[in-house]
N, C-alpha and C positions, 0 to 999 in steps of 0.2 A: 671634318674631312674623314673620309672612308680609309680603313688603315688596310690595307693588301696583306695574307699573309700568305698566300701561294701564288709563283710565279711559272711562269710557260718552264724556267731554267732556273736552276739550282746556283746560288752566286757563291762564290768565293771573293772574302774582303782580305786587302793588305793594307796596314794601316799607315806603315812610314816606310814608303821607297823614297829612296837618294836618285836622283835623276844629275847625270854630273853635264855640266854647262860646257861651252867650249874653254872657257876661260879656269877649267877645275872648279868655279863652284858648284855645290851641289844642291840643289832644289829639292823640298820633299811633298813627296804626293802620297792621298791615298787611293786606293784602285779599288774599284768592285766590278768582279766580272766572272762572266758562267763560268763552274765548273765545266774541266773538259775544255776550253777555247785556247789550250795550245795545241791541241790535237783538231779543233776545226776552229778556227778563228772567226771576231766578228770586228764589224766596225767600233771603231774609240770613238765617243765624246770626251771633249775638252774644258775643265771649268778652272779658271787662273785668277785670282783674284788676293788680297792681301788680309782677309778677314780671318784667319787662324784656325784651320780644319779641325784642330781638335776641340775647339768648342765654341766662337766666332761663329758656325756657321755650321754647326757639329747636324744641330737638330734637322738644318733644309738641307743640309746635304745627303744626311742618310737619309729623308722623307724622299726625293729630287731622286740621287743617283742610283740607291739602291731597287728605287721601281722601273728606272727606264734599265738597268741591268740585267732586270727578270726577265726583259723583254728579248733579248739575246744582244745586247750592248756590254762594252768593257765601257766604265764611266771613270775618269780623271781627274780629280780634283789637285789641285797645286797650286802652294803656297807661293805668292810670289817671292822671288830676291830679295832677302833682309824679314820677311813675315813669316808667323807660326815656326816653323822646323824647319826653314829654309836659311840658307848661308847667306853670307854678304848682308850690304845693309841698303834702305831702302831710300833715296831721296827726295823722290817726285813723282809727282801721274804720269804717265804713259810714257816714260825715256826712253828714250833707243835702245840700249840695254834691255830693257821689259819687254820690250816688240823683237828683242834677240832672240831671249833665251824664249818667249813663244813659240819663234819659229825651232827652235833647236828641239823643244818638248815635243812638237808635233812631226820632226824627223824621228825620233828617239819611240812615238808608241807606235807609228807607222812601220816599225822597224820588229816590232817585237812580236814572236811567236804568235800570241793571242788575238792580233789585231790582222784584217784580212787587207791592210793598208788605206782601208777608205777613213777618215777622221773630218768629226764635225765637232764645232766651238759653241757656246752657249755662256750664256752669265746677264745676270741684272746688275743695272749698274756700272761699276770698273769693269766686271767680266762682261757685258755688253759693249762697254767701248771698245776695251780692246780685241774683241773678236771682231769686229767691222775693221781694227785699223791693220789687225794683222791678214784679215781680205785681203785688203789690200795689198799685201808684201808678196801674194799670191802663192804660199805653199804649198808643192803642187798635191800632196795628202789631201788639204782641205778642199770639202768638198761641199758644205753646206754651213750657216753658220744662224744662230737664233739669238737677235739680240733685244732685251729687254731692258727700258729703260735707261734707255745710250742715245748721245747725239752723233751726228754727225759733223757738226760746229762746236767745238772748244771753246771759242769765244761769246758769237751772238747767241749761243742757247744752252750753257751749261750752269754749274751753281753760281759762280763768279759772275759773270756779268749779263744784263736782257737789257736791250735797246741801248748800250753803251753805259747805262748805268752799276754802279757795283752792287752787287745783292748782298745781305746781311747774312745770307748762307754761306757767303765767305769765308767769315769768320767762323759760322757755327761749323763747316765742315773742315776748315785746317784745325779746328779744337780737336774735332773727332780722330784724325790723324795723328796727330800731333801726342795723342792719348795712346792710340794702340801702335805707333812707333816705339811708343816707351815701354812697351812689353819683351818679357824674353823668349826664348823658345823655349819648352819643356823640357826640363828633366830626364823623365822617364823616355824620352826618344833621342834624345842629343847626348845624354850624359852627363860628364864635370866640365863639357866645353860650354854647356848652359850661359856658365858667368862672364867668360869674356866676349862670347858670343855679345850678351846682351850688352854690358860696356860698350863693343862697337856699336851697336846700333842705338844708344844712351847721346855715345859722341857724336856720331855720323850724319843723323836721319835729317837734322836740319831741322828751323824753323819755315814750314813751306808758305805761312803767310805772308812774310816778307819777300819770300820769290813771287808771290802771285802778285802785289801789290807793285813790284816793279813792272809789271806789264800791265797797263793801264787802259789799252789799245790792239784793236788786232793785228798782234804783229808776227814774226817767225814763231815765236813761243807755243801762242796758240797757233797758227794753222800747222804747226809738225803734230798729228794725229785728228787734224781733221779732214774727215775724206772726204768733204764736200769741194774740198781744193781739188781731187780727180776722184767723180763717182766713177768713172770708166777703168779707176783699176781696179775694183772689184769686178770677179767674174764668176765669186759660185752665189749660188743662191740663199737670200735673205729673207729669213721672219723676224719684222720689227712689231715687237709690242709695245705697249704703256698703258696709262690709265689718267681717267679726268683730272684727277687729284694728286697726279704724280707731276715734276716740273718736268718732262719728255715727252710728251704726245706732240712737239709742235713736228718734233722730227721723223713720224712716221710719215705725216704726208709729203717732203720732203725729200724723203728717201725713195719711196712710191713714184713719186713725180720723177725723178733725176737720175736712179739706178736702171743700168740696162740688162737685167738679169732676172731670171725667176725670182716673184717676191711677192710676200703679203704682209699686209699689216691687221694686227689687229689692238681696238683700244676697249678700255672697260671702263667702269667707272671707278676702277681701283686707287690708293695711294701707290706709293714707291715699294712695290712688293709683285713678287710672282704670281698670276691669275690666279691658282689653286689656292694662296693664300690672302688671294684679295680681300681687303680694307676699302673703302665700303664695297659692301655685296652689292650684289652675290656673286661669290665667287666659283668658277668654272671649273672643269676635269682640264684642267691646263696640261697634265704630263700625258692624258691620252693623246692629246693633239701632236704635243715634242714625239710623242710616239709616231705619229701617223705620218708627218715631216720626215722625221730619220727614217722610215721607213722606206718615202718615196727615194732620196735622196742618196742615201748611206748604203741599203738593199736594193734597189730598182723594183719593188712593192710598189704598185698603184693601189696608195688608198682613199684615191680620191679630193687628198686634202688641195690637189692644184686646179680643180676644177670647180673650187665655191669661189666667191668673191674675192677679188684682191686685196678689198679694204673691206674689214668688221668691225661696226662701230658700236657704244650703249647709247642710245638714245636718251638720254636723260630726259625723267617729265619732273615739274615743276616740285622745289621742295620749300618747306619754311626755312630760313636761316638758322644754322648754328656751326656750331665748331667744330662737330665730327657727327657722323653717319653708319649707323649699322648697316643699312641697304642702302641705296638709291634706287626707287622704281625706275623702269622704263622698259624697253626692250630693244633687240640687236636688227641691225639696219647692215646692208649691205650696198655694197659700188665696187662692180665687175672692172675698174679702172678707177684711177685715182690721176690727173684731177676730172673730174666727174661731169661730163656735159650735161647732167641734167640737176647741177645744182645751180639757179639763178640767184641773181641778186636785187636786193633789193636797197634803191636808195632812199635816204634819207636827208632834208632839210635840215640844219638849226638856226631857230632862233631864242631869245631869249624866253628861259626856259619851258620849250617846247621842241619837240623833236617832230619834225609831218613829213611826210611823202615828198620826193624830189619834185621838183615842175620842171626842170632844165637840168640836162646834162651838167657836169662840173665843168670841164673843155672849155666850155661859153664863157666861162664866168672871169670875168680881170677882177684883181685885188683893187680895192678901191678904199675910200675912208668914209664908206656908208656902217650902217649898225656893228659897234661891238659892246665887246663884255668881258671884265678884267678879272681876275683872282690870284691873289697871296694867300697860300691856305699855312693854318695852325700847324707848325712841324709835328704835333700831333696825329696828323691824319696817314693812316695808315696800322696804327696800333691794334685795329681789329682784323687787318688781312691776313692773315694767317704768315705760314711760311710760303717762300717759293717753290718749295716741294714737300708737299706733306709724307710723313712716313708712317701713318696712323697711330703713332704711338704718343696718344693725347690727342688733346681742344685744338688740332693746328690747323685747320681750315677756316676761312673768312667766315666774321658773323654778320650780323642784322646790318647792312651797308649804311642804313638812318642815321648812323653811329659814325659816319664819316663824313656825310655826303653834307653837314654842316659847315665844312672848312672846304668845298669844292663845287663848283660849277655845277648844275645840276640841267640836262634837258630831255624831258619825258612827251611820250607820245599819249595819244589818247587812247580808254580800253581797246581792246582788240576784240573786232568782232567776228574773227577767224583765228582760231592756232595756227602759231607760224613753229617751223620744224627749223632748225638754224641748223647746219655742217660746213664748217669751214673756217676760215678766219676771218674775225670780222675788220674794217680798215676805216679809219676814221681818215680824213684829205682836210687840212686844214690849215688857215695862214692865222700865224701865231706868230706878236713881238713880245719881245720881253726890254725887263727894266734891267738885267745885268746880264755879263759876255755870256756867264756859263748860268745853265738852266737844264732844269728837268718838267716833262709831265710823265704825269700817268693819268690812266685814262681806261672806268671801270663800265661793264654792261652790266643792267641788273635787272631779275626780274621782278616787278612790285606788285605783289599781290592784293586783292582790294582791302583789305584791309591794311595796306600799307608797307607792310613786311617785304624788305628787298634784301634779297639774297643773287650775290655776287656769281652771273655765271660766268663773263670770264675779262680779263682784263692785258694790258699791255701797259709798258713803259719807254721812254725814250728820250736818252738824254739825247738834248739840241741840240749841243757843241758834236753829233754824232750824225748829226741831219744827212749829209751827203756820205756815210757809211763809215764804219770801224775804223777802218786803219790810217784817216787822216783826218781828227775832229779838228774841227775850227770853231773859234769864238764868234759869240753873237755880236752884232751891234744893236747898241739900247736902240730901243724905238724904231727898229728896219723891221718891214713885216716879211716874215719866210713861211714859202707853202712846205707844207711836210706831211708825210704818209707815215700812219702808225698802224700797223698790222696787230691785234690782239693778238691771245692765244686762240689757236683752233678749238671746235666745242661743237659739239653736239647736242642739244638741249630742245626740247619744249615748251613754250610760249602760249601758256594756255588761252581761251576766252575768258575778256573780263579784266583781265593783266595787262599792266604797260611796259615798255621799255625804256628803261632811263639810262642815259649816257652820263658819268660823273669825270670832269675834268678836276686836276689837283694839283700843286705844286710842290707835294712834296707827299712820300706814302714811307713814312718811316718805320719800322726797322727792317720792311721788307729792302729799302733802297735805302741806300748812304743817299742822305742829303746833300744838295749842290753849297758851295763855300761858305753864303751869304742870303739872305731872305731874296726871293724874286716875284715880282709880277709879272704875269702875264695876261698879254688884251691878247684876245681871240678877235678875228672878222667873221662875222658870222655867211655873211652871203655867199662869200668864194669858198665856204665850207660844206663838207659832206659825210655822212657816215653809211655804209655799206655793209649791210648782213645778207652771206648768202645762206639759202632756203633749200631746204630739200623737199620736195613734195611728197608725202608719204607713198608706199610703191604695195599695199600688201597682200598683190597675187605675187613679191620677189620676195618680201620680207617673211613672209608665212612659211613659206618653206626652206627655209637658211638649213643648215644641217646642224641638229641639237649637239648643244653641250652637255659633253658629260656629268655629273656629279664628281666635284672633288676628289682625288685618289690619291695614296700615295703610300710608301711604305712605313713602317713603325721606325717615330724617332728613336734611338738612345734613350736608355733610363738616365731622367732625372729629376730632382729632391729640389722644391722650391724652400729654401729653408725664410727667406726675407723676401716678402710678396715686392712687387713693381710698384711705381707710385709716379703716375703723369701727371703736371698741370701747367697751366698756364696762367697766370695772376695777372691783371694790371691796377696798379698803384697810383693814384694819383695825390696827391697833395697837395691841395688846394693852397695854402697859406704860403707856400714859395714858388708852389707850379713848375714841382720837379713831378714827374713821369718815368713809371718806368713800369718796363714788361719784364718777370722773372719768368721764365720757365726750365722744368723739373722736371726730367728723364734718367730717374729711379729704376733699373732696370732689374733688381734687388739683387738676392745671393741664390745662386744655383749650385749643387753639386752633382757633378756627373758622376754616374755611380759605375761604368762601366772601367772610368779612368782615377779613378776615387779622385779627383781635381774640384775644388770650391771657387766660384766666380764670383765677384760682387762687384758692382759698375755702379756709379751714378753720375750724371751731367748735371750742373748749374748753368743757365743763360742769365743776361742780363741786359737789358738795352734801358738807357736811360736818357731823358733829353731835361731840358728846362727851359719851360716856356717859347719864345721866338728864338734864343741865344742858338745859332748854330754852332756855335763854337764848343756847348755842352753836350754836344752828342756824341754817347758812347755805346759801346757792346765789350762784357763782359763776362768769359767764359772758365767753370771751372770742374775737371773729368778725374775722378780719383777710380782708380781701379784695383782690385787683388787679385791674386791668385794663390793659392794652397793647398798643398795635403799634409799626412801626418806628420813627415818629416823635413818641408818646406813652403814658406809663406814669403811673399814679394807684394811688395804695394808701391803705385805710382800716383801722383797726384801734377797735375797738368793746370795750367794759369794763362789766360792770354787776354788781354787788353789791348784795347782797339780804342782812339780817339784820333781829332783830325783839328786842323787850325784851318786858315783859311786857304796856305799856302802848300801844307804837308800834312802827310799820317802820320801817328806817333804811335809802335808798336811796340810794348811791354810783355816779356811773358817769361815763364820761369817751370822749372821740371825738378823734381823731386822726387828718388828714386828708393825705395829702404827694401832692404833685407831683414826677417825675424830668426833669430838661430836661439842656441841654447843660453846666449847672453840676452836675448832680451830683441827688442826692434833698434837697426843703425840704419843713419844715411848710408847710404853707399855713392848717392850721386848725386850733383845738384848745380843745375847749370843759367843763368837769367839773361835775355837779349833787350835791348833799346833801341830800339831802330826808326829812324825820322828818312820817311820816303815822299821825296814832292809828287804834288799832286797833278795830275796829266788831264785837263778837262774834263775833271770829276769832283 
């Protein structure tokens, strides 16, 4: 990344303003904005997220705020409620309280000498969502808002659950919570209220995977913050981003499709991170673009950005399989609308393993008790998909599918003697019985190259007890056959010549998905089946001229001192003599010292998912987040524990928090608190 060190405007930074809430708590932010912008004011941006300004999130905020500031922007960053330097303590994602004091921060800079009353919202991630939900609340400040890496659906498309099933990112992200809940506020900004500060929020913050694990279903819970319940109450305008390898790209087409407002999307081939600092490359001038947005938006500056495509997509060309990616080739495609009339589709026949060109409509087709084809796959299968949302940080992206595709269904077409351009989601229509009430598939596309190598481009899951949608699963009956629709993830990719396409069915893709109760078969009918990719034709008298991406920019992080380098991996273990399994992975983030704050970081994650054999009953995940903080004359360390197993009827959630102080005596507990909690299971 290209580091900026002269801007159009001279900035002035404040590190810990108190922002007082209605209710007297006080919030704290830090502000970077022109000198001189009380005397001619500009628009505020808004960044609210719970990741702790002072070092959380120290380095991309001043890389992010500091250069869209130069640009003549006052930029906002704030702690949320209970996080970094802010008061009160923190419970759960998106509460009504958090969508409060939002709207209250955006009366509050709307208000203030420096800002000319126009304010726009921004954040990847939590500050993604919640800029879409507080759209919605419609403040009348806001005027624009850029969300990266947010859904719109709490339920069907967030960490927690895809096609009704529970994701293992469940776990791994109430850990992550769960961790930096256990933090206190600084010192050197709060003061001697430091320690009881942090006490309440020791007590307070909750075990939030047990809150999550009671809502099993889409119900009040999740749709309070999802704005797919009324896209019509957002009314300013929206830029949705993501990336291939991030778990949010299904919701930009979505959002595109269903929002009635100025909007664009665009996707990369990045993980869960900002374009400028996209994982896999190449990554883009992402803050010139937020510039050329807030421009249009915030200033009434035409710069053009609402006159290129609505939707920018990475084309992805074909890669070998592995677990992470410096680049992904390809190049950026455009569609002046989304959804797109000039993406068709193409069907697809199965039969036993063979995938061919449709001959009949599916409409035609009655369920009958002509050809099928059954599968019990190895609870094993799944140990090579990566996570649900990669965060680049390590081997987390699906490997060699060869590696799975033994415990699943398997049906492939013949080489292609045309590249096919796939944009869209792909849809599999299939009638599927099973041997017990409650069941899952998943269900993977893959590209196999001639030499065999199948690398995963994109897949879908969908628990059956969810068939007729979220908020009222119902049990199977053994042996009744049901027609049902499974929509993959959306994907961009190319299909080269030479390469087939192979569809893998499975019953089970573990540690991405909790497993269903008990082992299941499932028979497929092959005839009244079909699988659906639509196709974009290549376009490149449109795609030739798209308007280039910049080169990477951004301002100069913060100094600081890697004193204990980072250390990612992903292991898997098998033991053949008992036929236990188990995935460890290690997000070693090492020891950092900020030298501006003299403050020392050290973070490191333990995962654990372990199964044995067929025994559903031995599946578990198992997480543990030790964190510190220090300087000369203060040291705090947390160490976070959470256990996750399930029986046939209920979850069994263990987990435990361990708080210490170092002073002139030596290292003490100061806190230490353990939960057990047995939650039934809900057609899961």
């Amino acid at each position: 990344m290209k580091v900026i060190k002269t801007f159009p405007y001279e900035i002035l930074g404040e590190d810990h303003v108190r922002i007082r809430m209605t209710d007297g708590v006080h919030l704290s932010a830090k502000i970077w904005r022109p000198i001189g912008s009380n005397v001619l004011p500009v628009p505020a941006i808004l960044e609210f997220i719970p990741y702790r300004k002072r070092f959380g999130t120290a380095i991309r905020d001043a890389v992010n705020h500091r250069y869209i500031a130069g640009q003549g922007y006052a930029c906002v960053r704030v702690d949320l409620r209970g996080s970094g330097e802010s008061e009160g303590v923190l419970e759960d994602e998106y509460l009504p309280q958090e969508l409060d004091d939002g709207m209250a921060i955006i009366s509050w800079i709307a208000a203030q000498p420096w800002c000319d009353g126009n304010v726009g919202m921004m954040g990847i991630s939590w500050g993604g969502f919640n800029a879409l939900q507080i759209a919605a609340l419609q403040p009348p400040a806001l005027k624009a808002v850029v969300a990266a890496s947010a859904t719109d659906d709490r339920f069907a498309d967030d960490i927690h659950h895809m096609g009704g099933c529970l994701l293992g990112d469940t776990l791994s992200w109430a850990s992550v919570m769960f961790s930096y809940n256990s933090l206190p506020p600084d010192p050197a900004c709060v003061g001697k209220a430091w320690r009881s500060m942090w006490l309440q929020r020791l007590e307070g913050s909750g075990l939030w995977l047990e809150k999550w694990l009671r809502h099993q279903r889409r119900d009040e819970y999740w749709r309070h913050g999802s704005i797919c319940e009324n896209y019509g109450a957002i009314k300013c305008p929206v830029f949705a981003v993501s990336g291939w390898a991030d778990g949010y790209s299904n919701a930009i087409f979505r959002m595109l499709a269903k929002l009635d407002v100025p909007r664009k999307g665009l996707i990369g081939p990045w993980s869960h991170r900002y374009p400028h600092f996209g994982e896999p490359g190449p990554a883009i001038g992402f803050l010139q673009e937020l510039v050329r947005w807030w421009d249009h938006w915030l200033k009434g500056i035409d710069a053009g950005i609402m006159n290129e495509p609505m939707l920018r997509v990475w084309m992805q060309e074909s890669v070998p399989p592995t677990t992470s990616y410096v680049e992904r080739p390809g190049r950026w495609v455009g569609e002046p609308i989304w959804p797109s009339a000039k993406v068709e589709e193409i069907e697809y026949d199965l039969a036993p393993g063979r995938l061919m060109l449709a001959t009949s409509p599916i409409a035609t087709r009655e369920i009958d008790n002509g050809e099928t084809v059954s599968i019990q796959s190895p609870l094993t299968v799944g140990l090579f998909g990566g996570k649900w949302c990669s965060y680049a940080a390590g081997p987390d992206l699906a490997h060699d599918q060869r590696q799975e595709d033994g415990g699943a269904l398997v049906f492939e077409s013949e080489a292609l003697t045309a590249p096919l351009e796939v944009l869209g989601a792909p849809e599999l229509s299939i009638v599927v019985e099973s041997s017990r009430p409650i069941a899952m598939v998943a269900v993977r596309l893959s590209d196999v190259r001639p030499n065999g190598e199948a690398t995963r481009v994109t897949y879908g899951l969908l628990n059956l007890t969810h068939r007729n949608g979220n908020a009222k699963p119902s049990q199977l009956e053994p042996g009744k056959p049901y027609r049902v629709r499974l929509k993959l993830n959306e994907i961009a990719q190319v299909i080269p010549v030479g390469h087939r396409i192979r569809i893998s069915l499975s019953t089970s893709y573990w540690p991405l998905a909790w497993p269903p109760p008990e082992p299941v078969r499932l028979t497929f009918h092959l005839k009244p089946s079909q699988f659906r990719l639509p196709v974009r034709r290549p376009r490149p008298g449109e795609d030739e001229t798209l308007h280039p991406f910049g080169e990477p920019e951004g301002a100069a992080p913060p100094p600081t001192t890697m004193i204990d380098p980072e250390h990612h991996s992903w292991t898997v273990h098998r033991d053949l003599a008992s036929d236990n399994s188990v995935l460890h992975v290690v997000d070693d983030r090492g020891t950092v010292r900020f030298e501006d704050i003299d403050l020392t970081v050290k973070t490191r994650a333990d995962e654990w998912y372990r199964s044995r054999g067929d025994d559903f009953r031995s599946v578990n995940g198992e997480t543990c987040w030790e964190r510190s903080l220090s300087r000369a004359d203060w040291s705090i360390k947390t160490i976070t524990r959470t256990h996750l197993t399930s029986s046939a009827t209920d979850f069994h959630v263990r987990a435990d928090i361990d708080a210490y102080e170092t002073d002139a005596f030596g290292e003490r507990r100061v806190f230490s608190r353990s939960w057990n909690c047995k939650i039934p299971r809900d057609h899961i």
